[in-house]
KEMI-243152 format. One record per atom (N, C-alpha, C): x, y, z; atom name; residue in one letter; residue number from 0. Coordinates in steps of 0.2 Angstrom, whole numbers, plus 5000, padded with zeros to 4 digits. Example, Ala and Ser with C-alpha at 12.3 -4.5 7.8 and 13.67 -1.06 7.14 Angstrom:
2
<x=5066 | y=4972 | z=5039 | segu=N | lumvo=a | bamar=0>
<x=5062 | y=4978 | z=5039 | segu=CA | lumvo=a | bamar=0>
<x=5066 | y=4984 | z=5039 | segu=C | lumvo=a | bamar=0>
<x=5064 | y=4989 | z=5035 | segu=N | lumvo=s | bamar=1>
<x=5068 | y=4995 | z=5036 | segu=CA | lumvo=s | bamar=1>
<x=5064 | y=5000 | z=5039 | segu=C | lumvo=s | bamar=1>
***
This chain:
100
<x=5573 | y=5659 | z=5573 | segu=N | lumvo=x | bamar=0>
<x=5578 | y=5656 | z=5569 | segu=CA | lumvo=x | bamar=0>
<x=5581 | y=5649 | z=5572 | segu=C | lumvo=x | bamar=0>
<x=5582 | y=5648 | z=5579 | segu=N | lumvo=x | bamar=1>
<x=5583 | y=5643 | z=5583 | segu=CA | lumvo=x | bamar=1>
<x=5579 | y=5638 | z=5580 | segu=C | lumvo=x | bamar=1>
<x=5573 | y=5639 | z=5584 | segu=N | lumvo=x | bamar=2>
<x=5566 | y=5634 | z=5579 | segu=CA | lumvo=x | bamar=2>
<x=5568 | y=5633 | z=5572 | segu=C | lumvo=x | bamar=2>
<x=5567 | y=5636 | z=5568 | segu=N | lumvo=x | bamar=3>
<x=5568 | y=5634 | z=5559 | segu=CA | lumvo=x | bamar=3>
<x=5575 | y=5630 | z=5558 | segu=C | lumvo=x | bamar=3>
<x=5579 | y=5630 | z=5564 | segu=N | lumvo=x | bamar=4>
<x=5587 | y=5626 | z=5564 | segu=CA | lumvo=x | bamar=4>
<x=5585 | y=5621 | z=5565 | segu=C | lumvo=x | bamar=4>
<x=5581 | y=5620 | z=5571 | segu=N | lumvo=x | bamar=5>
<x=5581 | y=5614 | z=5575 | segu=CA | lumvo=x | bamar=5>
<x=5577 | y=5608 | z=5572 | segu=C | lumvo=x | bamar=5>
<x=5569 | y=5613 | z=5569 | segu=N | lumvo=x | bamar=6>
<x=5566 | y=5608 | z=5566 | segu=CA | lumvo=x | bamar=6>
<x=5568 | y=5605 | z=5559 | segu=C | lumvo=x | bamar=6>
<x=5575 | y=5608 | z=5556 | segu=N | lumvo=x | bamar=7>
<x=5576 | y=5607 | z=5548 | segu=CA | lumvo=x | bamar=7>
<x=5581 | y=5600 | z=5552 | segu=C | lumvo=x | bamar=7>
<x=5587 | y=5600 | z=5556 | segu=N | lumvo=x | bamar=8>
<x=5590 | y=5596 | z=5561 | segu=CA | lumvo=x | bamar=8>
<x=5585 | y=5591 | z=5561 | segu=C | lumvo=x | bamar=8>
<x=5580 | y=5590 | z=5567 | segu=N | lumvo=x | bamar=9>
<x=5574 | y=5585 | z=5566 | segu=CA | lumvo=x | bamar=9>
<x=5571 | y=5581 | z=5561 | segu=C | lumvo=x | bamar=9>
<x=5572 | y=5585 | z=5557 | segu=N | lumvo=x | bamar=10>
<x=5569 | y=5581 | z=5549 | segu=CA | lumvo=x | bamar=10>
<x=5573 | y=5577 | z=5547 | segu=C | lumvo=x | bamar=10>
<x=5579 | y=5581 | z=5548 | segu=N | lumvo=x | bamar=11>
<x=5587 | y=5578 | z=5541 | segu=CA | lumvo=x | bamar=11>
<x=5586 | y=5569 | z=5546 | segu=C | lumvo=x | bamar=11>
<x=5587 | y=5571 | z=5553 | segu=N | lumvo=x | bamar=12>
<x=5590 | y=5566 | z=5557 | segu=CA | lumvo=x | bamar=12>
<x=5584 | y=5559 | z=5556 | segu=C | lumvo=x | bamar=12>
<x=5577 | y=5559 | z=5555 | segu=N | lumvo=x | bamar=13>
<x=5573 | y=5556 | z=5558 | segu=CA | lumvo=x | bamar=13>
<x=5572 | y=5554 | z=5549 | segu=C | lumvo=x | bamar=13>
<x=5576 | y=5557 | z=5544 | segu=N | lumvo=x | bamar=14>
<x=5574 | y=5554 | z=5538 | segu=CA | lumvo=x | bamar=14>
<x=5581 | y=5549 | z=5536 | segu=C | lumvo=x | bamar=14>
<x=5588 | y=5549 | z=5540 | segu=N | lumvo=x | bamar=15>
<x=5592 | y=5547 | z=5541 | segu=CA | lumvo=x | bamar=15>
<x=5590 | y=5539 | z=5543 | segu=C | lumvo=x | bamar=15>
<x=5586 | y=5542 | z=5549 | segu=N | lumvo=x | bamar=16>
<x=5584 | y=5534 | z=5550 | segu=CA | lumvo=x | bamar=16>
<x=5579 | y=5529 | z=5549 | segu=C | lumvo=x | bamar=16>
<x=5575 | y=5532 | z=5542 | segu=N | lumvo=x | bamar=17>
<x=5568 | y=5530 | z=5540 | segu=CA | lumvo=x | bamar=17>
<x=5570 | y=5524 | z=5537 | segu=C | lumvo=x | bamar=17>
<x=5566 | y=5518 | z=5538 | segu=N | lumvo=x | bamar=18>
<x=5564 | y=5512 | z=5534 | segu=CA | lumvo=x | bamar=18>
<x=5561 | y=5510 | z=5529 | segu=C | lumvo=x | bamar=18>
<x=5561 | y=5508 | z=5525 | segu=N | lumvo=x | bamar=19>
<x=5556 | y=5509 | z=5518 | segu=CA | lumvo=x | bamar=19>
<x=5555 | y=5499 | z=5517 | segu=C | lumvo=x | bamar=19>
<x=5548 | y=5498 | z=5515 | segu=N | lumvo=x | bamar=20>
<x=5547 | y=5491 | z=5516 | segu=CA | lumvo=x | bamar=20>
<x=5548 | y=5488 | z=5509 | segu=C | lumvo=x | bamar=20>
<x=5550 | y=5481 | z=5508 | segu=N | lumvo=x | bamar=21>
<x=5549 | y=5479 | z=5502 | segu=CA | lumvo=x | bamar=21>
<x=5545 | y=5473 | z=5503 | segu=C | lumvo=x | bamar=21>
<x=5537 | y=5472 | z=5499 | segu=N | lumvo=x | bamar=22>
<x=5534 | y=5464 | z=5501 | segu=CA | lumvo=x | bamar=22>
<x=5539 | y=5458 | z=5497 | segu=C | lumvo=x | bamar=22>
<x=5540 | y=5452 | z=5502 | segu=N | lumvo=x | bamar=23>
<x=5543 | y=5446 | z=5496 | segu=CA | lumvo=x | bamar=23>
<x=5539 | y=5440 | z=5498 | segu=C | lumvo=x | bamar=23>
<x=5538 | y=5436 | z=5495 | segu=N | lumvo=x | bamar=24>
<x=5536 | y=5428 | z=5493 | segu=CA | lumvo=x | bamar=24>
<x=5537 | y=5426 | z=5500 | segu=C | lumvo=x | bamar=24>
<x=5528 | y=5424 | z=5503 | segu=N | lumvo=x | bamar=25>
<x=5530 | y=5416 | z=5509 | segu=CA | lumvo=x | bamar=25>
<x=5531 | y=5412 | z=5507 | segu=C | lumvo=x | bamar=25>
<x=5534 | y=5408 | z=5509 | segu=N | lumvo=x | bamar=26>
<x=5531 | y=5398 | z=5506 | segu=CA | lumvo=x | bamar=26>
<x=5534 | y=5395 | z=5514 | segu=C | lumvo=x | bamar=26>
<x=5536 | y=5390 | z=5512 | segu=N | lumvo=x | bamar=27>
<x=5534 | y=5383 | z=5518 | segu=CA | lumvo=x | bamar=27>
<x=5538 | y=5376 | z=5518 | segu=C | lumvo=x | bamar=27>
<x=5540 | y=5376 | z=5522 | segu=N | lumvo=x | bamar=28>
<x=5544 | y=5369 | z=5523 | segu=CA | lumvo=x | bamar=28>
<x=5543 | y=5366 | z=5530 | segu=C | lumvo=x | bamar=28>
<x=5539 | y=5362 | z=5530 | segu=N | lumvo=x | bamar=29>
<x=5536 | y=5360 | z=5537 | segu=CA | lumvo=x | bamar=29>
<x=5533 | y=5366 | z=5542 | segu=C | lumvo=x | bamar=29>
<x=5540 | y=5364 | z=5549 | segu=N | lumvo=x | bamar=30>
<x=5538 | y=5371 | z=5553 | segu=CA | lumvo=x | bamar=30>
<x=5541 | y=5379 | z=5551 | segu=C | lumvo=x | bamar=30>
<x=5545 | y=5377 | z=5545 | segu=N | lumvo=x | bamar=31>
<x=5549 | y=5382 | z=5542 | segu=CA | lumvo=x | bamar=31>
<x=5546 | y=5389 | z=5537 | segu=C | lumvo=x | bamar=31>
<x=5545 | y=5394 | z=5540 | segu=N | lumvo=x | bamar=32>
<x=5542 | y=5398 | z=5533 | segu=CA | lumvo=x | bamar=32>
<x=5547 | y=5403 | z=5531 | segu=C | lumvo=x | bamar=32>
<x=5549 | y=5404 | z=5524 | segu=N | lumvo=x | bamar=33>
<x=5553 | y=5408 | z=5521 | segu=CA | lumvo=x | bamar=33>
<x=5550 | y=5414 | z=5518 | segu=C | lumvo=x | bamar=33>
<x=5556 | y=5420 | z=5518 | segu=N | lumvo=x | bamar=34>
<x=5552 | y=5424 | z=5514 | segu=CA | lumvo=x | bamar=34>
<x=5558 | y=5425 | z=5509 | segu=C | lumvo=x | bamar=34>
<x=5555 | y=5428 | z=5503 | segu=N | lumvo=x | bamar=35>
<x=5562 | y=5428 | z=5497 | segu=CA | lumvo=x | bamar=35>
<x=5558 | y=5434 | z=5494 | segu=C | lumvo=x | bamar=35>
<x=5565 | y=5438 | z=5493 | segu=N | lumvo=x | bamar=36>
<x=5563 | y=5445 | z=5489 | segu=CA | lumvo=x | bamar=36>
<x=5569 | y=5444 | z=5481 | segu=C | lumvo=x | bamar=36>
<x=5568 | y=5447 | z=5476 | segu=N | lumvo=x | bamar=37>
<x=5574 | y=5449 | z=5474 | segu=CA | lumvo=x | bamar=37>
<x=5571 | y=5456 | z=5472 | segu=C | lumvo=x | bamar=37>
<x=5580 | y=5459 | z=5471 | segu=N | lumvo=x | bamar=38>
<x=5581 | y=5464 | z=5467 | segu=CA | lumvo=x | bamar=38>
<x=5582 | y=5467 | z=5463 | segu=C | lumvo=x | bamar=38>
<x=5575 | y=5470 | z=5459 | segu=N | lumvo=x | bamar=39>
<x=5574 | y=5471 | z=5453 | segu=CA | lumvo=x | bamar=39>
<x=5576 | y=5480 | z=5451 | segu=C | lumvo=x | bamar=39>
<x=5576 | y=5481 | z=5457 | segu=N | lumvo=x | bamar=40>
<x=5579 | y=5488 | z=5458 | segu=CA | lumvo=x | bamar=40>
<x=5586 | y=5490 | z=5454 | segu=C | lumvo=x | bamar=40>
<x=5590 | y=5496 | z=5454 | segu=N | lumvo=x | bamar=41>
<x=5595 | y=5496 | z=5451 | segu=CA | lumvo=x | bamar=41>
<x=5599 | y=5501 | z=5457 | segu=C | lumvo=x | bamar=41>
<x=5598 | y=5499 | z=5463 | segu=N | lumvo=x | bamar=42>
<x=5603 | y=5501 | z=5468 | segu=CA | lumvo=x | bamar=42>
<x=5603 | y=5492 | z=5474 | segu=C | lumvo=x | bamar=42>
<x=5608 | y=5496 | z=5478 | segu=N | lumvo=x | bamar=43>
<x=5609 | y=5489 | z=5483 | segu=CA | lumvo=x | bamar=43>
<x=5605 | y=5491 | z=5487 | segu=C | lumvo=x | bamar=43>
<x=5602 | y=5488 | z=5490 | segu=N | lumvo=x | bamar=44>
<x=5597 | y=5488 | z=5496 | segu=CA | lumvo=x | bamar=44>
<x=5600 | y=5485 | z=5502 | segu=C | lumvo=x | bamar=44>
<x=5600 | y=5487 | z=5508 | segu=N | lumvo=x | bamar=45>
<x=5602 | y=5487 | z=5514 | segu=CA | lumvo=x | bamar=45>
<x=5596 | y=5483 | z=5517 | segu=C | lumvo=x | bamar=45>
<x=5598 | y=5479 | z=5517 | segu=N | lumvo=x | bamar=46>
<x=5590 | y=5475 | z=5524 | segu=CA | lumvo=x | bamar=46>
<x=5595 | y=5475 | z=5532 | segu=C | lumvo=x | bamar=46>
<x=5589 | y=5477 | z=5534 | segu=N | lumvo=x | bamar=47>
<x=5588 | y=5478 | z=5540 | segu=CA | lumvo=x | bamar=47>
<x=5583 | y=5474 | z=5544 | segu=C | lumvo=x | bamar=47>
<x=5578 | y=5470 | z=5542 | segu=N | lumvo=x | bamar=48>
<x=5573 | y=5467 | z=5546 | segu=CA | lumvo=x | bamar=48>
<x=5569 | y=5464 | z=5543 | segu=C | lumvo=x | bamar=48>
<x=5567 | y=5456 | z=5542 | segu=N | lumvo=x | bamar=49>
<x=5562 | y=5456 | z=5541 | segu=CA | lumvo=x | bamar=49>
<x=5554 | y=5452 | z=5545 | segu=C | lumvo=x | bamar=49>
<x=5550 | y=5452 | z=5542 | segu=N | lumvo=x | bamar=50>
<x=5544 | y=5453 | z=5545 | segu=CA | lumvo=x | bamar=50>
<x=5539 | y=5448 | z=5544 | segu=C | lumvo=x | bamar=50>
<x=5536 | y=5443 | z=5546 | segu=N | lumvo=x | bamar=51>
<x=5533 | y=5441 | z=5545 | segu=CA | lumvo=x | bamar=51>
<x=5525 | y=5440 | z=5547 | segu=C | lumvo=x | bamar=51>
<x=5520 | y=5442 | z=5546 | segu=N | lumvo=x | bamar=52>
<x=5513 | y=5442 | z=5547 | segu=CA | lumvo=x | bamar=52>
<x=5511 | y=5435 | z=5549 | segu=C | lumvo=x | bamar=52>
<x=5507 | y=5430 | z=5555 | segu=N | lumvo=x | bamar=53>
<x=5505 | y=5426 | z=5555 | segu=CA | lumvo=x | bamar=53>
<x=5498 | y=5428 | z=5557 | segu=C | lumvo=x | bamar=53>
<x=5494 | y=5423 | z=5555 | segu=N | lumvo=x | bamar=54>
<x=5485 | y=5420 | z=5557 | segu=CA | lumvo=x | bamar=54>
<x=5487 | y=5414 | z=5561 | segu=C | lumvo=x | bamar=54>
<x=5480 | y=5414 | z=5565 | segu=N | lumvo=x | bamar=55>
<x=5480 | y=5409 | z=5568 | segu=CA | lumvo=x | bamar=55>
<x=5476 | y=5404 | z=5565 | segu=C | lumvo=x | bamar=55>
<x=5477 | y=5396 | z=5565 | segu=N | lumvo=x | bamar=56>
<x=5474 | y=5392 | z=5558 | segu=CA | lumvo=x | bamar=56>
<x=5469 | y=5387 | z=5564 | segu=C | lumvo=x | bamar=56>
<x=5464 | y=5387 | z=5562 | segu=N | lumvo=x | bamar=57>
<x=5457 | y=5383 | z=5562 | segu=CA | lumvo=x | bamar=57>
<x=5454 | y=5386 | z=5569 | segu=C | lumvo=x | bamar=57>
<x=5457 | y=5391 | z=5573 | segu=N | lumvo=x | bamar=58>
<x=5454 | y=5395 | z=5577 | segu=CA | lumvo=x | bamar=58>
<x=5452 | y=5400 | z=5579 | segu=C | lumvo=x | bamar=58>
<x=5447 | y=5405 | z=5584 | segu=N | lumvo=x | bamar=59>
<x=5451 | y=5411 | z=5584 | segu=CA | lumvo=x | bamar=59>
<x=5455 | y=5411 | z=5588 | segu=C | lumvo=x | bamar=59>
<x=5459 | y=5417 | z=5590 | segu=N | lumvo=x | bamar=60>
<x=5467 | y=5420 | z=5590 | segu=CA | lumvo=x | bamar=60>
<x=5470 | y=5426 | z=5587 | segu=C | lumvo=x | bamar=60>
<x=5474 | y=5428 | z=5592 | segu=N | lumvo=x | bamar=61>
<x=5477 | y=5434 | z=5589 | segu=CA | lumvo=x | bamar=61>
<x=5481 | y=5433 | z=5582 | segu=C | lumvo=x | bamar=61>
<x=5480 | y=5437 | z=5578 | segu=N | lumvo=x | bamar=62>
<x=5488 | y=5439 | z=5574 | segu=CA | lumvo=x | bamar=62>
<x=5493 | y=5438 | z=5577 | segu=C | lumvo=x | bamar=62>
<x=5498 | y=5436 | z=5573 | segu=N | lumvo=x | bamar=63>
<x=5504 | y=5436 | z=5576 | segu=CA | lumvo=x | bamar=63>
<x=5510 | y=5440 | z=5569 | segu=C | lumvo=x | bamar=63>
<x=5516 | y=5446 | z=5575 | segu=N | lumvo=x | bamar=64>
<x=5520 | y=5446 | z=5570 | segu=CA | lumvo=x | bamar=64>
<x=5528 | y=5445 | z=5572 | segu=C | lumvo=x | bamar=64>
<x=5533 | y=5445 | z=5568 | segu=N | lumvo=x | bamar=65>
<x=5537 | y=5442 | z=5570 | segu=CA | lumvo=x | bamar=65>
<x=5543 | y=5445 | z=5567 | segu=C | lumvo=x | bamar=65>
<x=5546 | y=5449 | z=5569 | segu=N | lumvo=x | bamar=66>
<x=5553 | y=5454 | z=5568 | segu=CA | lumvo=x | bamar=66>
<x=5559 | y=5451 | z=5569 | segu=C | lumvo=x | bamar=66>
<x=5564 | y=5448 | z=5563 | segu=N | lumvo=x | bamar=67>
<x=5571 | y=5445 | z=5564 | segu=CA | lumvo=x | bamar=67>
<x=5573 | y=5451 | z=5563 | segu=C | lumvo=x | bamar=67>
<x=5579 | y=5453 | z=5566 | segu=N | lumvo=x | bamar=68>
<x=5586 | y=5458 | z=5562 | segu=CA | lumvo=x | bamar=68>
<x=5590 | y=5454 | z=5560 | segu=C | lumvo=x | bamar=68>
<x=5591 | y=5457 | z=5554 | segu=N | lumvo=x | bamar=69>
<x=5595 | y=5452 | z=5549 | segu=CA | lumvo=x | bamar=69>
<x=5601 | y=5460 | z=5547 | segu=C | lumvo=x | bamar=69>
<x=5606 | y=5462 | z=5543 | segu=N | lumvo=x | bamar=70>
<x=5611 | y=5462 | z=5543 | segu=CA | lumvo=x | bamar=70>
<x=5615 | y=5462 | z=5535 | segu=C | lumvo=x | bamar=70>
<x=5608 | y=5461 | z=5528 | segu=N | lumvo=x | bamar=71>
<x=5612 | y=5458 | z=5524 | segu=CA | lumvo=x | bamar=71>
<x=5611 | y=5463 | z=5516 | segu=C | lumvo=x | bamar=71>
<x=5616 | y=5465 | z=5513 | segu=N | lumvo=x | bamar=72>
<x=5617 | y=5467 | z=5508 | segu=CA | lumvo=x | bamar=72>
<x=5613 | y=5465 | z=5500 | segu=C | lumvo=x | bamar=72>
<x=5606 | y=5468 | z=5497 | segu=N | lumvo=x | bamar=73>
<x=5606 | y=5465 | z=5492 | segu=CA | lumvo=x | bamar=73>
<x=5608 | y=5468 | z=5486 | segu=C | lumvo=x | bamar=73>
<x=5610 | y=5464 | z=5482 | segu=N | lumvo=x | bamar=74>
<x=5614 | y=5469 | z=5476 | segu=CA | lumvo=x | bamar=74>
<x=5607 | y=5466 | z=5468 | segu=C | lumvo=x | bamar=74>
<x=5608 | y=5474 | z=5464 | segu=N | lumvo=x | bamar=75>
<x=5603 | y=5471 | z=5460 | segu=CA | lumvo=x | bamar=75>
<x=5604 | y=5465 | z=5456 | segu=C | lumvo=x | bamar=75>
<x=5597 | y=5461 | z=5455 | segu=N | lumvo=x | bamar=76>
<x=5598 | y=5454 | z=5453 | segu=CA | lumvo=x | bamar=76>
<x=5599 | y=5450 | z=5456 | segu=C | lumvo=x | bamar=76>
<x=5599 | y=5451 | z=5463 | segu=N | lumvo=x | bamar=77>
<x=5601 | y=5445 | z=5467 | segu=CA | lumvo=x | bamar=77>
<x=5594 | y=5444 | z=5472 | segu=C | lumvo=x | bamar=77>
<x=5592 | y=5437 | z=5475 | segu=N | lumvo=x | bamar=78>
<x=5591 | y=5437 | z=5479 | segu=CA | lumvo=x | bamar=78>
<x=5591 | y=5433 | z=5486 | segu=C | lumvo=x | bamar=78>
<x=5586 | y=5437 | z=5490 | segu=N | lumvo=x | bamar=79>
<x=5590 | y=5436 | z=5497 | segu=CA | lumvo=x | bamar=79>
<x=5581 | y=5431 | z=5499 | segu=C | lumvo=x | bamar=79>
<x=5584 | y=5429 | z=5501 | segu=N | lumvo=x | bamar=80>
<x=5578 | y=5424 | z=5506 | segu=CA | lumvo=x | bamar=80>
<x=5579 | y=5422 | z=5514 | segu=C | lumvo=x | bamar=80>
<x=5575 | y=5424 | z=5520 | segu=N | lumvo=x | bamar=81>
<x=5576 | y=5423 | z=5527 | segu=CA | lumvo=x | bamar=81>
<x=5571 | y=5420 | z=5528 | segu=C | lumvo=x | bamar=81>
<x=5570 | y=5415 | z=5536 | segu=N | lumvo=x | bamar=82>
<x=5566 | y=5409 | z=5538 | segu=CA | lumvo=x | bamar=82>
<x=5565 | y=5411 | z=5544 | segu=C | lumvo=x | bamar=82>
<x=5561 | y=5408 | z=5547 | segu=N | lumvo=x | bamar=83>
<x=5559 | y=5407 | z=5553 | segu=CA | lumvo=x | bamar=83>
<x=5555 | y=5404 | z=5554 | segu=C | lumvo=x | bamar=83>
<x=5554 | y=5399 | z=5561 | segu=N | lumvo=x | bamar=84>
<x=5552 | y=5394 | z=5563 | segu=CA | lumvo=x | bamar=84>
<x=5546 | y=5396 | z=5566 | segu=C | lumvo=x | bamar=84>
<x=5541 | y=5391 | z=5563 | segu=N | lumvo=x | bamar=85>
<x=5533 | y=5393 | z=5568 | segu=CA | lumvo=x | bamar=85>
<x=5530 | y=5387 | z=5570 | segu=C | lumvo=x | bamar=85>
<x=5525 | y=5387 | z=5575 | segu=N | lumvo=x | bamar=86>
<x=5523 | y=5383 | z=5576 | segu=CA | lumvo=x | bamar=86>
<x=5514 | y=5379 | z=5572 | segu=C | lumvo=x | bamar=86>
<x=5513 | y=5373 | z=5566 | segu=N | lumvo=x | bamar=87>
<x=5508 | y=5373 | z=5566 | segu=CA | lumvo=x | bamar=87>
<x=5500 | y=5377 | z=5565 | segu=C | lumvo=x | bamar=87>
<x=5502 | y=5379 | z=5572 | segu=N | lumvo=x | bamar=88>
<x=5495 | y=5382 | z=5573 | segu=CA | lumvo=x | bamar=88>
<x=5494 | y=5390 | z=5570 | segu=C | lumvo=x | bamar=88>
<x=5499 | y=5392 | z=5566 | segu=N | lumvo=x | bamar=89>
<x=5500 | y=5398 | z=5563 | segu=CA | lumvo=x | bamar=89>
<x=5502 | y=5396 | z=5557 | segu=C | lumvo=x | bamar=89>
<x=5498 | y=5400 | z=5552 | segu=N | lumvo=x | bamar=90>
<x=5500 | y=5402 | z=5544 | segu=CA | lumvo=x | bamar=90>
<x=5502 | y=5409 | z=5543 | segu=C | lumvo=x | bamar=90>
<x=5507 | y=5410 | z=5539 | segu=N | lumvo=x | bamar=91>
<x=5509 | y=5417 | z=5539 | segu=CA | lumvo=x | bamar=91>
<x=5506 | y=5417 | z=5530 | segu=C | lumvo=x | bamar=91>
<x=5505 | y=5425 | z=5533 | segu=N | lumvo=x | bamar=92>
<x=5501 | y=5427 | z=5526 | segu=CA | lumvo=x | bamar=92>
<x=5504 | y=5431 | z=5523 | segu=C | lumvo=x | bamar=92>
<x=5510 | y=5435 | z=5523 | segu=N | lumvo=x | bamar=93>
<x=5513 | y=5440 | z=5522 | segu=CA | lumvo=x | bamar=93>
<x=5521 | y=5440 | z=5524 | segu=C | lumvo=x | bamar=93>
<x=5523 | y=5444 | z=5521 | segu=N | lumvo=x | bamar=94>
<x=5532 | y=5443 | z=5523 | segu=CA | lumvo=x | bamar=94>
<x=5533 | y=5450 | z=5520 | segu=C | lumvo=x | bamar=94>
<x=5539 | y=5455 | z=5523 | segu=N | lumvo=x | bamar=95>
<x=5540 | y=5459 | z=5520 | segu=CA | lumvo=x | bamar=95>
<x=5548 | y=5461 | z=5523 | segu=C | lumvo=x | bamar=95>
<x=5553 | y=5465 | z=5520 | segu=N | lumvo=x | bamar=96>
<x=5559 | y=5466 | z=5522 | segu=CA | lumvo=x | bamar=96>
<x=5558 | y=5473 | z=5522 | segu=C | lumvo=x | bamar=96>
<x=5562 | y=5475 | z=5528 | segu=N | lumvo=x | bamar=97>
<x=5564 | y=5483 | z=5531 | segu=CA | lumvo=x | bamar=97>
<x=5570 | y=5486 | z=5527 | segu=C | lumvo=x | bamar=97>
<x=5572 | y=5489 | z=5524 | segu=N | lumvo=x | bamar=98>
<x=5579 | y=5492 | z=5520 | segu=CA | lumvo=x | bamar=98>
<x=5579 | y=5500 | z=5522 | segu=C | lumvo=x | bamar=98>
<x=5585 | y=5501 | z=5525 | segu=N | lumvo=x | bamar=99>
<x=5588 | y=5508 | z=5526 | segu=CA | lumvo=x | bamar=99>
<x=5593 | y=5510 | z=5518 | segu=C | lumvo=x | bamar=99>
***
């Protein structure tokens, strides 16, 4: 009976703190790349993080990825767009937000 508590506690606890991804739009301004999502959903999304995938451009080279914590409320219809600074020699192919 202990066990059957402990592991239903385990589950509640570790689905308490699960992330669910949303992919949004790169684009680019100079060293600048943004990511922009909106809320097509019909609840507020909580972001928590977002993410951005970079390649490495005209050589080989690792992947690169790049976790902002960010903090921001989205309500449906609205949207949110976050930046982060790279340098040249990387093109980011992907961007996605973490929501609690």
């Amino acid at each position: 009976m202990k066990i059957l508590l402990a592991s239903f506690l385990l589950m509640a606890s570790s689905s308490a703190f699960a992330l669910e991804s949303h992919y949004g739009q790169v684009s680019r301004s100079g060293h600048v790349w943004h990511c922009s999502l909106s809320n097509q959903s019909d609840e507020t999304l909580s972001m928590k993080y977002v993410e951005f995938g970079f390649s490495r451009l005209g050589s080989k080279g690792e992947d690169l990825e790049i976790r902002k914590q960010i903090d921001e409320q989205v309500y449906p219809g609205e949207t949110l767009t976050s930046s982060v600074r790279e340098s040249r020699a990387h093109g980011a192919y992907y961007c996605r937000f973490w929501a609690r």
